[in-house]
C-alpha positions in Angstrom: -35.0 -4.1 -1.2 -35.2 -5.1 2.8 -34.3 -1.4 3.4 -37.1 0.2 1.3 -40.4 2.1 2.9 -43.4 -0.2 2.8 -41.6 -2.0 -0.4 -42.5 1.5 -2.4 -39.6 3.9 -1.8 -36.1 2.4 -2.4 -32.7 3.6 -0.8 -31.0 3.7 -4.5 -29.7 7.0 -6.0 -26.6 9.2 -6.3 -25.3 12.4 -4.9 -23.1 14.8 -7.2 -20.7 17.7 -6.9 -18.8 19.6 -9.0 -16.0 22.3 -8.3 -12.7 24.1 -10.2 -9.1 23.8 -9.2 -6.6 26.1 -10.7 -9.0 26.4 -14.0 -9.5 22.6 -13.8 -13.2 21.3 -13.7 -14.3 18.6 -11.4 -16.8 16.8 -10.7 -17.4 13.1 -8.2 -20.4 11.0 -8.3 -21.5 8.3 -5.3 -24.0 5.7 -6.2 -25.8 3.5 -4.4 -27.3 1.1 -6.9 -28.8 -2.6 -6.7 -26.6 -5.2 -6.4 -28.0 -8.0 -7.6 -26.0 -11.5 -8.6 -29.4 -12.8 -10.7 -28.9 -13.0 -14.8 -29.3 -9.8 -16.1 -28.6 -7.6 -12.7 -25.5 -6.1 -14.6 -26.9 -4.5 -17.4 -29.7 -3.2 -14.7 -27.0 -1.6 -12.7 -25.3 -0.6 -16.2 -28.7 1.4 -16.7 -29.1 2.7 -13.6 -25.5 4.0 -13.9 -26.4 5.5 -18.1 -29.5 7.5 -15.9 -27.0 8.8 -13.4 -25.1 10.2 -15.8 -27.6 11.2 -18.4 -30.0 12.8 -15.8 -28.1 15.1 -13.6 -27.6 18.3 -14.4 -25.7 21.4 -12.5 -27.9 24.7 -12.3 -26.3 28.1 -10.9 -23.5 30.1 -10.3 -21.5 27.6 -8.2 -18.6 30.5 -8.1 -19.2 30.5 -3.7 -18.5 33.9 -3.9 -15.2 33.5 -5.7 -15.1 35.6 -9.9 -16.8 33.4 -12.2 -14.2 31.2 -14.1 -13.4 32.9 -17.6 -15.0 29.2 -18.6 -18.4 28.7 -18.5 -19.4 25.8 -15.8 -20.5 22.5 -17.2 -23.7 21.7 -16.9 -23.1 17.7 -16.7 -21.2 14.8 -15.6 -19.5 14.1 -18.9 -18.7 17.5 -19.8 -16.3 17.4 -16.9 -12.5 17.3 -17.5 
């Protein structure tokens, strides 16, 4: 990437958050993955979207101060409504 730190850091990666609305759980993802246009860039980008997913993970409480749903919080992307 032109964009990277001395060609060892990249700028990739995603940024989560999850929340409840009237005992509805959500959660939105934003990526910012590679974007290719070589053979085979698609199924790197499908990857890099599978570790997104796979990898994240919501620790805590995440109430803000509000009682605790009578649900428990999901602890990952999928496990989302």
């Amino acid at each position: 990437s032109f964009s990277s730190v001395l060609g060892q850091l990249g700028n990739k990666g995603a940024v989560s958050v999850r929340f409840f609305v009237h005992g509805t759980s959500f959660c939105f993802v934003c990526c910012h993955l590679d974007s290719g246009g070589e053979d085979g860039d698609a199924l790197l980008r499908n990857t890099d979207a599978a570790s997104v997913l796979s990898r994240t993970s919501f620790h805590g409480h995440g109430h803000g101060g509000a009682p605790p749903p009578e649900e428990p919080l999901p602890k990952n992307i999928l496990d989302h409504e």
